[in-house]
N, C-alpha and C positions, 0 to 999 in steps of 0.2 A: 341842311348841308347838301351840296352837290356832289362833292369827293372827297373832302377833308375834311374832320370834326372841328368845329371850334377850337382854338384856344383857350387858357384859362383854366381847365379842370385838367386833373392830368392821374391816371392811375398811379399805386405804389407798391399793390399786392392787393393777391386776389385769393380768397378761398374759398372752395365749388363743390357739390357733390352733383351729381350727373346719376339718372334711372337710366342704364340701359339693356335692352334686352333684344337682342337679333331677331327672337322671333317675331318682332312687334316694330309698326312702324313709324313709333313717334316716340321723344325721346323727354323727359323733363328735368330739370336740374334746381339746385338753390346756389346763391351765392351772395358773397359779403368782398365789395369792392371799397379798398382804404383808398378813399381820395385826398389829391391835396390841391383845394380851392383856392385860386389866387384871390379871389373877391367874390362878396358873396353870390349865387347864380340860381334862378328860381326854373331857369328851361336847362335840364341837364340835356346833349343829345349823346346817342351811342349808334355805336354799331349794332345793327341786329337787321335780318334779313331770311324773314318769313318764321318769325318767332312770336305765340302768343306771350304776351307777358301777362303776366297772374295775378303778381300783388307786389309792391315794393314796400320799403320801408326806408327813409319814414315813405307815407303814402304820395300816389301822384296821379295826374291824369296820362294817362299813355297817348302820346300822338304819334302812327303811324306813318311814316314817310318812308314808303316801299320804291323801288329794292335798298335798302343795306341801311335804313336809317330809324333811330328810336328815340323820340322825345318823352323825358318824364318832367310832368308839368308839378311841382311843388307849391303847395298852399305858401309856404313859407320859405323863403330864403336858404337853400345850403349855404350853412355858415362859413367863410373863409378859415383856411387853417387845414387839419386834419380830417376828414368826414366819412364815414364809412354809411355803404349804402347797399341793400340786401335786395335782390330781387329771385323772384320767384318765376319760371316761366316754361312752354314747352315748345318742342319743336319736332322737325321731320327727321327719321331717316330715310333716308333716298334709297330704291329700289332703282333707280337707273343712273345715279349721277354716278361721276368716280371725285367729288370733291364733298367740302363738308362733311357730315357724320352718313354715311350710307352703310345698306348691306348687303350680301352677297351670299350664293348659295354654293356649299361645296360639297359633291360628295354625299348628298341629302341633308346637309349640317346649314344652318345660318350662323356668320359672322357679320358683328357690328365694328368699321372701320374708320377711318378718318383720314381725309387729306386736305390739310385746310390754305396753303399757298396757293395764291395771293390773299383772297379776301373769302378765303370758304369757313373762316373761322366764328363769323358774324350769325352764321348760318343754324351754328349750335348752339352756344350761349351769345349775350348781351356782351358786349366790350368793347375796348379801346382796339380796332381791329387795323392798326397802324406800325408799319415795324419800328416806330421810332419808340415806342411806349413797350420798352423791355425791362420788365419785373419780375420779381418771384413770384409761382403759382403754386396754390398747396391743396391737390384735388384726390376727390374720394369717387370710387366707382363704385354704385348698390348694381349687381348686378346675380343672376340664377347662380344657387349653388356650384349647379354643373361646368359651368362657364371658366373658364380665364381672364382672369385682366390685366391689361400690361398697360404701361403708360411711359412717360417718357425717364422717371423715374424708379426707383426698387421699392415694391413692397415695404411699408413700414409697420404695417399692422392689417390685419383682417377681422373684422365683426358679426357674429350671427346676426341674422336680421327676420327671423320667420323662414320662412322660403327662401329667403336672399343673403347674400350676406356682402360687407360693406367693405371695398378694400382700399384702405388708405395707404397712400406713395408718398416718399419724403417731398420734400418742397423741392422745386425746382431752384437752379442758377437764376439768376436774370434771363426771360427771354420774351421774345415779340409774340404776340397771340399765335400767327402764322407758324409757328414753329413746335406749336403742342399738339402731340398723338396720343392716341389708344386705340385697340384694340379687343375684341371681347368677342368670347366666342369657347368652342371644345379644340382650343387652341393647344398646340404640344412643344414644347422647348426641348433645344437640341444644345447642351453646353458647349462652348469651347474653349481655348485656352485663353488666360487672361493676356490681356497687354503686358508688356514691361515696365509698365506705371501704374500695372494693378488691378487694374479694372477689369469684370469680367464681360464675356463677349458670347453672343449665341444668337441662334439661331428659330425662330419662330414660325411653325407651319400650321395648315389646318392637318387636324384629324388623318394619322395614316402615312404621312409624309414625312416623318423622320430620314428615313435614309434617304432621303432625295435632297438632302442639304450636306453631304458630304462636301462639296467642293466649295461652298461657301464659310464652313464650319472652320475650314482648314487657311482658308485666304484671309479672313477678316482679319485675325490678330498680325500676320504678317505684311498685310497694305498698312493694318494703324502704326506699326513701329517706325516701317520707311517714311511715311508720313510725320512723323514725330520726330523724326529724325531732321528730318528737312526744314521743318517748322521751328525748332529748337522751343517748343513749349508743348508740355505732356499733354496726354487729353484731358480734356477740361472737366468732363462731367464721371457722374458715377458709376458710370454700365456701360454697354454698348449692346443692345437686341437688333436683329434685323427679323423684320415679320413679312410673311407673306399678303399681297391681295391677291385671291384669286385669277381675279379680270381687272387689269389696273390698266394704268395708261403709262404707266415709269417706274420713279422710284419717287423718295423723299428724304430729304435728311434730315427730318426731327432727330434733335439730340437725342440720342441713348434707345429710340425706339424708330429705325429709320424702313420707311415702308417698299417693297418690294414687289410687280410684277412678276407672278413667279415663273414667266416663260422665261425671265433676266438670269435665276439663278438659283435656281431649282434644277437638276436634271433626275429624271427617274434611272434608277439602276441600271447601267447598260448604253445608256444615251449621253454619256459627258464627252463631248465630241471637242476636236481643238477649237472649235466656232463657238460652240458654247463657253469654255474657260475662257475666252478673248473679253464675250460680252460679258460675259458674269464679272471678272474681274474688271473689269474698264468701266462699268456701272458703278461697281461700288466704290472702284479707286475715288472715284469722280464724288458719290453719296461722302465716303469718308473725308475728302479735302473740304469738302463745305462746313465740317464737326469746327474748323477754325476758319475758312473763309465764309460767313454766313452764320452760322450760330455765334462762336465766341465773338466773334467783331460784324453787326450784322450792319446791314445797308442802313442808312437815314429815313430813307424814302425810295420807290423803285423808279426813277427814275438813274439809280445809281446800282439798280441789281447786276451790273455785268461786273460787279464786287464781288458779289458772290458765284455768278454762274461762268463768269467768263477764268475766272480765278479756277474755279470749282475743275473746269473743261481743259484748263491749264497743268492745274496739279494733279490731275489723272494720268495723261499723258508720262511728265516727269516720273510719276511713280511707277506706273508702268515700265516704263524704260530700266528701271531699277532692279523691278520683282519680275521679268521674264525680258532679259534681252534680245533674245532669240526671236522674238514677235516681231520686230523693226517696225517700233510704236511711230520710229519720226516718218515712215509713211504714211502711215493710218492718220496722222497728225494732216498731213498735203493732201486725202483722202474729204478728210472732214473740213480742211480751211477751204477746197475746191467748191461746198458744198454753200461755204457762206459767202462766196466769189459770186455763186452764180443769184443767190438773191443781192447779193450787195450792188449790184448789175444793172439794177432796175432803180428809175427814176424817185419811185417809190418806198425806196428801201430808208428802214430806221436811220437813227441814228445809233449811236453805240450807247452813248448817255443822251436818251431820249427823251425832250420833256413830256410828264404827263398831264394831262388835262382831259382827261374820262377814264371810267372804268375798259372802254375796250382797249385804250391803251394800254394800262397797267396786264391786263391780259396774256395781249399780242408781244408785250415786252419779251417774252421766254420763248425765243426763235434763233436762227441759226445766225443773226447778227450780233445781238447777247454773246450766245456760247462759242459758236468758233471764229469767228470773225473775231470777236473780243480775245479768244486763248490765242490765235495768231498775232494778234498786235501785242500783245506781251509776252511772246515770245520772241519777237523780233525784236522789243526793246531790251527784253533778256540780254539779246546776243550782242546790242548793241552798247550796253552798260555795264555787261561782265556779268558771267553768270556768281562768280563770289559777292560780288558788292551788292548784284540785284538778291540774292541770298540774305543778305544784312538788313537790309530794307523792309522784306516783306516780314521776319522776323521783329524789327522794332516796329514794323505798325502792328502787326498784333498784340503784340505787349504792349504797347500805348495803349491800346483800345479795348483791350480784353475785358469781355461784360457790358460792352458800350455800344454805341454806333459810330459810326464813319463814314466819312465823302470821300469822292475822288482826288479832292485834295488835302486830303489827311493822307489818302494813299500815296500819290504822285511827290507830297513833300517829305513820306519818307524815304523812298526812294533816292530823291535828288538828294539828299540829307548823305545816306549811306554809298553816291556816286562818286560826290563831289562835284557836281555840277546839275546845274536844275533841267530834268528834263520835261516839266510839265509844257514844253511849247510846243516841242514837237510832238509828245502824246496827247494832245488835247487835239491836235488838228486830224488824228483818228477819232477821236473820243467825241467829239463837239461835232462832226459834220458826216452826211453819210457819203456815200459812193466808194469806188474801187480806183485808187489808181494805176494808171498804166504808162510807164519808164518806157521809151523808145530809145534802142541803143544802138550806133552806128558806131561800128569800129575804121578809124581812117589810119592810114597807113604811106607812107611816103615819103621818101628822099632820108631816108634813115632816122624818121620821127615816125610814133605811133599815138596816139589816144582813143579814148572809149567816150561819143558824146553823146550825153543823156540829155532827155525832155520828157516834162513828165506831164500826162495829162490827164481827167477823169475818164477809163474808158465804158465805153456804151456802144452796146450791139445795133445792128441796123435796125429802123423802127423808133427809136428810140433821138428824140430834140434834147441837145445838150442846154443846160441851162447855169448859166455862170462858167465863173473857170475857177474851181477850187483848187485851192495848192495843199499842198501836203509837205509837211519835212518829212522825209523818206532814210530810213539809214538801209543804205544800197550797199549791197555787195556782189560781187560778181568773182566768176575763178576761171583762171585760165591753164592753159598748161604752164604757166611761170607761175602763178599762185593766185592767192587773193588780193581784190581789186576793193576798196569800201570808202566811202563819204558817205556826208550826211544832203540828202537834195533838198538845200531849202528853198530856192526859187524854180523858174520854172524849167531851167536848163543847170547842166553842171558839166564837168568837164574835167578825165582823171588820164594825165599822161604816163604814159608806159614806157618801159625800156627799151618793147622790140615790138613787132607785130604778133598779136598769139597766134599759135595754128587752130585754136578753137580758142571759146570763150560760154562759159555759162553764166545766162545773165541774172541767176539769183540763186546765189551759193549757198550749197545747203535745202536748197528750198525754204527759207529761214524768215522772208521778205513777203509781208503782206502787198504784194503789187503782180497784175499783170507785167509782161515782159513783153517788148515786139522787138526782137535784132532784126538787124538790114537783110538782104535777102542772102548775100554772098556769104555772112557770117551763119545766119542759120543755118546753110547749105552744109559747110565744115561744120556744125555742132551735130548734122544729123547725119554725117559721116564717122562721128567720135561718140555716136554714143555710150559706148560700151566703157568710155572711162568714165561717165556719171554715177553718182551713187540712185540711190533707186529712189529715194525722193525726189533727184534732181529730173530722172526722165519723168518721173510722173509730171511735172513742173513744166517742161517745156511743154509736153505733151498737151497738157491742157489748155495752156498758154498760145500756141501751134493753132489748137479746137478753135478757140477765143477768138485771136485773130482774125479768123475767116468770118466768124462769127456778125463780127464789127467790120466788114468789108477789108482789111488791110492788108490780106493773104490770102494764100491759094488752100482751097478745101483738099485740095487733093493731098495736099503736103501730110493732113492727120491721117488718111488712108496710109500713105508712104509709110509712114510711122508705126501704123498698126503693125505692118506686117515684120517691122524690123524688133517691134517690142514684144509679138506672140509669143515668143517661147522664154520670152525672160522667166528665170526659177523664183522670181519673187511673186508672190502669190496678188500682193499691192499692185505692182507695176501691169501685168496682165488685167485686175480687178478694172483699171483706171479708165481701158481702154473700151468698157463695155457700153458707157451713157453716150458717146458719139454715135457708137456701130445701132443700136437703137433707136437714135433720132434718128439717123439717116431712113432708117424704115421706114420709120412710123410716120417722117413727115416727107421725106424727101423722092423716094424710090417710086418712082411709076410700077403700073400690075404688069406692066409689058418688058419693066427693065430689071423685077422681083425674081425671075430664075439668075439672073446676071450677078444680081445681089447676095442669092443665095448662096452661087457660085463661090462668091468672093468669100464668105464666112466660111465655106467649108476647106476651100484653099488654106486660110490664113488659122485656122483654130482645128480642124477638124482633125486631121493626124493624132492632136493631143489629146484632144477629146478623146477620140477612140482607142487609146493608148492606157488612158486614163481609166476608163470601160465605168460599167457600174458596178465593177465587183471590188469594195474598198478592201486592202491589203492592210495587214498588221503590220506595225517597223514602219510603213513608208512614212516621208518628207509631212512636217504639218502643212508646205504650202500643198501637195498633191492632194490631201486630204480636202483643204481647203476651196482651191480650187477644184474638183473634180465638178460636184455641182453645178455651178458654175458654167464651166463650160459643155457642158451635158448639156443643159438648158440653152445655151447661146446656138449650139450649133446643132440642136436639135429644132432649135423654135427658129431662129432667124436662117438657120442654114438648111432649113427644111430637112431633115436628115432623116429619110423615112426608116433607115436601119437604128437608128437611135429612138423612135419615135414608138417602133415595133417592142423595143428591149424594154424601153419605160415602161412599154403598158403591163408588160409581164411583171416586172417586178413590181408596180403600183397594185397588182392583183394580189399578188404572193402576199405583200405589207398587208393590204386589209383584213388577211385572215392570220399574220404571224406579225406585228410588229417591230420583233427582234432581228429582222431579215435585211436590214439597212438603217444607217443613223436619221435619226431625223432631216438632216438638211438633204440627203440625199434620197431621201422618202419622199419628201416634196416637191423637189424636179421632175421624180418619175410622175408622180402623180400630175403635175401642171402637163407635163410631155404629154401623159396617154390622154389629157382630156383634150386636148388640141383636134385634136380628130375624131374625138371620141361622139357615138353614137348614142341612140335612147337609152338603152338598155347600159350601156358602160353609166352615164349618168343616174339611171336607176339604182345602180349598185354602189356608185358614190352618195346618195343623195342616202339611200337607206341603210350605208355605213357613220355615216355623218351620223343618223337620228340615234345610233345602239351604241355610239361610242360615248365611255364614261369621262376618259380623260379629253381634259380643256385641252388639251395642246394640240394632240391626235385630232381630235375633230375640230378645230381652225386651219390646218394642215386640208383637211379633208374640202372644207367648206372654202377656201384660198382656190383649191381644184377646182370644183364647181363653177368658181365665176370663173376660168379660163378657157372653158368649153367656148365653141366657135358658132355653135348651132344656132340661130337666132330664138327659135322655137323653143330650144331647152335655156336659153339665156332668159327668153319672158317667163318660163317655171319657176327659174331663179329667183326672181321679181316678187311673182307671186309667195313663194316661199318665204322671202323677206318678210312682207304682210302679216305672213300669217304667226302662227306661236309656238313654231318647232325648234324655234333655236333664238339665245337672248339676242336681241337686233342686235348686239355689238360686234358679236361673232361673227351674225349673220349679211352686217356691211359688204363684206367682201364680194356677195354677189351681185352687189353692183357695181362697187371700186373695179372689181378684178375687170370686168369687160370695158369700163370708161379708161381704162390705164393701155387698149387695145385699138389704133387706128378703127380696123375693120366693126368694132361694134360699141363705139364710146358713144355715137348718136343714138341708139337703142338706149344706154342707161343712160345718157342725159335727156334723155324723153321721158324715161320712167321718171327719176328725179323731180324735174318737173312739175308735172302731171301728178304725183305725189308727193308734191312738197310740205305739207302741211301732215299727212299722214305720218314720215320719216322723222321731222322733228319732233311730232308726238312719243314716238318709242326710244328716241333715246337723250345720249344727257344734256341737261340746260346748256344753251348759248351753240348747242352744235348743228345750229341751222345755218351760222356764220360760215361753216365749214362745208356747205354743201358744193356751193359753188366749185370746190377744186376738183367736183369730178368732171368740167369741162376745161381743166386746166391743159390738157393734150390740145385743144383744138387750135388750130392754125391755117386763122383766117379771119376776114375782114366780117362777114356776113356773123357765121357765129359769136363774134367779139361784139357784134349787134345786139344778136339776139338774148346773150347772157348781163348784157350793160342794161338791156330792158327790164327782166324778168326779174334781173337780183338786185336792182341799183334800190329799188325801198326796202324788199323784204331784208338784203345784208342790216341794213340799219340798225333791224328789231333785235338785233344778239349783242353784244358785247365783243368788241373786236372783226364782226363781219364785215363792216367796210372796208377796213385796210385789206382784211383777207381777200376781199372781192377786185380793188383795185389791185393788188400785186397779181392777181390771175389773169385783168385783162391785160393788165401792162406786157405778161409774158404771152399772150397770145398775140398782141401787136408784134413784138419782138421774132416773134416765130415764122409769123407773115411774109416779114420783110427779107427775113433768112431767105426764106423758101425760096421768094419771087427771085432774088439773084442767087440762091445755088443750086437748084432743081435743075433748071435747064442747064448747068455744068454734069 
């Protein structure tokens, strides 16, 4: 097989026992697979990828077909009907990967882990590693006395075993390979309160960490109820654990055992900061709404996962909004849809329901066109269907579906079902096709008649060859000072008469509307004289929209400066946040070394006051946005506004932190420390580099080792390098010393040298397929010659990973893009 197993045989139930032991790096298992054979079949194939297998039964010849494929060759015929089939085999655990069954060291302790979405499941045992193939699984862990074992279900029995002993977990619901965890290890559980449907709920840390899940302990049960609330169907399964990985890369939502990077939501005593409780909670809202979009009703196939992740990035938000209003989630929402604007932007860009046809597809699927591009198109359809009706909807496709799979149009027809009207036409013309649309709106005005005329077209930044004219049905909405303005755009003009002329107009109300915006010049003029009656999604919205513009040649660059300086002192921490990826591109790509004090200027005119207002000495009682902000613009107007009185204060307090912790919250430890190394000398780098090697906790020394790669020095930047190389810290950590300077105009050609030049080295230390990944550290570059040089060097090597191609193509594409920018707005 190439990607897809055969048809004809098909799992029914599966039961497994698994040897695992953290201290050791190979894992072995048994198991008895009930099949049910359409006709009889003598070449069984399965999943399996990088598994010895041992022995089956009945007997076969094993044919390898690596990566992810296992043929068992039978003397005789699987008979048609019922069949069960026992295999015997062992496998890896991964010292570097973060998927599959890996482990991890904490604290002096090994833990053995699991994350097996998309296809890391094949990795551990032999299977149908397809999410259509959702069965009961009924598995046992032998693992050290000393150890723990969690699994997606509760403890049903434990058995001595010699040295070991055997713990068997109830059978699982139905569910897809992809979605089964465990855990093992000197693991320690923290209970918390059950749901209101019973279930109990907690918390799982390594060794020592109890109290650093307070703030998780306390949210879990209270995200599951709003959620269930919403959902109008209880949780499905029997438990709910959240575990920690050490050094993870996210989260995971296996039923009942959902796995956790514990920088998400963990905080140590003293450090639960309002940045933290945002992310901690927006994680797991997001892990929890998948317990029903994705587990109970899972995808068919991934070509359909913006089911679950787009859904998942949807129902977070909503619940959020719920469980801490005072957050103003619907910016954070214009924050993260801004972010799949900007890849959606590129010629390159997915689709939403993208077809798969290779493993790096299935990959690269889990990106910001999935999750927020996707949670913005269904929240636009939300607003445009009623948010009661769309309520009705997404509740009968879960109950239809519940323990099953589903397509987008099982989804799409409940909805239209619970509307009254079918909207699969115009959600499919997101769903089906990629790009960003962009609504051009002229407001005319004249002889005692008004209207608002829309044209809507694909937009695309300079650099970039328009190819076709895709349409979109669009539901627009626009507000004026007389009120709201809304149709549906289904061709490529539309046209909505008014009663009077507005004295402004917003052309996407709400911010609610997956669509760039470009108003006439005279109308944006009065919007950016009215901004103060926008709500704070809405300036974010123009504002970027405003960026975009110029972007795509259509407007004046100066207009987002204009903007800047009218939006600094907005008290929403969002609106301020919004304005920071403009005022950094202009740096990094824009600003001559002759026109850099002018620039600096500008930053500390428009931000510094509050900066310094702001100071590094965090107050009790004050505003979460001051909190929030305070960092923030410490660092903007310390880094980009040259602030050598801010630059002086960091260093001190970055000193103070390395010998007392408790002396500033983390996110504001971390500015000081990026601040003092900006300028920072050997010797300051010495006492980073040998506080980095004595510190215990992961966090603290990521914090530490972030600093390192932003030192300026060339000399102590190659140390950096070196460092990387060598064995002082796990390469995952230790990326940053090359990320951190490639993410720096002034010394991104240094690490993309190193990079390079050590390409094969880099990929050796860390995890499978993350050589695909290297390229984006010349993703800053902007220019013709490097777009050369990285189209040469990566156009074969991208191939050899799984997903490297697209990753490689969407980086030149954005350096083309950047190019063209420069060439007509530099010289402005």
């Amino acid at each position: 097989p190439a990607l897809r197993l055969p048809s004809g045989v098909s799992p029914k139930h599966v039961t497994a026992e698994l040897s695992i032991d953290p201290s050791q790096t190979t894992l072995e298992g048994k198991e008895t697979i009930d099949l049910q054979v359409n006709a009889p079949v003598q070449l069984l194939w399965l999943n399996a990828d990088g598994l010895q297998i041992l022995d089956t039964n009945p007997a076969s010849t094993v044919i390898d077909a690596q990566p992810g494929f296992v043929g068992l060759q039978f003397a005789a015929p699987l008979p048609a009907g019922a069949t069960p089939l026992q295999i015997h085999w062992k496998g890896k655990i991964s010292n570097t990967d973060t998927d599959g069954c890996f482990r991890q060291q904490e604290a002096g302790e090994w833990y053995a882990m699991t994350h097996f979405e998309p296809i890391g499941e094949r990795r551990a045992m032999p299977s149908f590693d397809e999410p259509s193939y959702k069965i009961p699984w009924k598995i046992s862990l032998r693992v050290r006395k000393a150890d723990a074992a969690f699994f997606n279900t509760p403890v049903e029995s434990t058995e001595e075993a010699g040295e070991q002993k055997i713990v068997h977990f109830v059978e699982t619901k139905p569910l897809p390979s992809y979605l089964l965890a465990w855990a093992v290890g000197p693991y320690e559980r923290v209970a918390g309160a059950a749901m209101k449907s019973g279930q109990p709920t907690g918390v799982i840390v390594t060794k020592g960490k109890k109290d650093w899940a307070t703030y998780s302990v306390s949210s879990t049960p209270k995200l599951m109820n709003l959620l269930a609330d919403y959902y109008g169907v209880p949780y499905h399964y029997p438990k709910l654990d959240l575990f920690e990985v050490p050094l993870g890369t996210g989260a995971m939502e296996n039923p009942g055992l959902i796995s956790f990077n514990q920088v998400i939501n963990l905080a140590r005593p003293g450090t639960q900061t309002p940045q933290f409780e945002v992310r901690a909670a927006q994680v797991e809202a997001h892990e929890f709404a998948h317990l029903w979009f994705g587990d109970m009703v899972t995808t068919a196939w991934w070509d359909d996962i913006w089911l679950n992740e787009a859904f998942a990035t949807w129902g977070e938000a909503k619940i959020i909004e719920k469980f801490q209003p005072s957050w103003n989630e619907p910016s954070d929402r214009v924050r993260a849809t801004e972010g799949a604007m900007q890849n959606d932007q590129l010629l390159s860009a997915r689709r939403i329901r993208q077809p798969i046809t290779s493993e790096g597809d299935i990959k690269t699927a889990f990106d910001g066109i999935t999750y927020q591009k996707g949670s913005a198109v269904i929240n636009m359809f939300e607003k445009w269907v009623g948010p009661d009706k769309f309520q009705k909807g997404v509740q009968a496709y879960l109950t239809r579906h519940a323990d099953g799979n589903a397509t987008a149009t099982d989804f799409l027809a409940s909805i239209s079902e619970s509307a009254g009207r079918d909207v699969a036409p115009a959600f499919s013309t997101f769903l089906d096709q990629p790009g960003l649309p962009l609504v051009q709106e002229k407001v005319v005005c004249g002889a005692g008649k008004a209207r608002l005329d829309l044209a809507q077209f694909r937009y695309l930044p300079l650099g970039t060859s328009s190819r076709g004219t895709p349409r979109w049905q669009i539901p627009f909405c626009a507000r004026t000072d007389k009120g709201n303005l809304c149709t549906l755009i289904i061709d490529g003009t539309a046209k909505i008469e008014l009663a009077s002329c507005p004295a402004w107009i917003v052309p996407n109300a709400a911010a609610a509307g997956y669509y760039r915006s470009a108003l006439d010049d005279a109308a944006l003029a009065k919007l950016i004289k009215n901004l103060g009656k926008l709500t704070g999604p809405e300036k974010m919205r123009v504002f970027f929209d405003v960026d975009a513009s110029a972007h795509a040649g259509m407007g004046d660059y100066a207009r987002a400066f204009e903007m800047m300086g009218k939006l600094a002192n907005e008290k929403e921490h969002h609106v301020v946040a919004a304005l920071l990826g403009p005022i950094g591109f202009a740096r990094q790509e824009l600003v001559t070394q002759e026109l850099m004090p002018k620039y600096a200027a500008f930053v500390r005119k428009t931000f510094g006051a509050r900066a310094h207002k702001l100071g590094f000495a965090e107050k009790k009682g004050e505003p979460r946005d001051s909190t929030i902000l305070r960092p923030q613009l410490l660092r903007l107007v310390g880094d980009e506004g040259a602030d050598t009185a801010l630059r002086a204060e960091a260093q001190k307090l970055a000193l103070r932190w390395l010998a007392n912790h408790s002396v500033a919250s983390p996110e504001l430890a971390a500015t000081a420390l990026y601040l003092a190394a900006l300028d920072g000398d050997a010797m300051l780098y010495d006492r980073f580099l040998t506080a980095a090697k004595a510190e215990q906790n992961r966090l603290d020394r990521q914090r530490i080792l972030n600093a390192l790669g932003a030192f300026r020095d060339p000399e102590l930047l190659a140390r950096g390098f070196q460092t990387y190389l060598g064995d002082d810290f796990d390469p995952r950590e230790a990326y940053s010393l090359i990320a951190g300077p490639a993410s720096y105009a002034g010394t991104r050609e240094l690490a993309y040298n190193f990079a390079t030049k050590n390409f094969d080295a880099i990929v050796a230390k860390m995890p499978r397929d993350f050589g695909g990944s290297v390229p984006r550290l010349g993703a800053g570059f902007c220019d013709e010659e490097h777009f050369k040089a990285m189209d040469s060097f990566f156009s074969t090597r991208a191939r050899s990973f799984a997903g490297g191609e697209r990753r490689l193509t969407q980086t030149l594409e954005q350096i083309q893009q950047c190019a063209a920018f420069k060439a007509k707005a530099a010289p402005q």
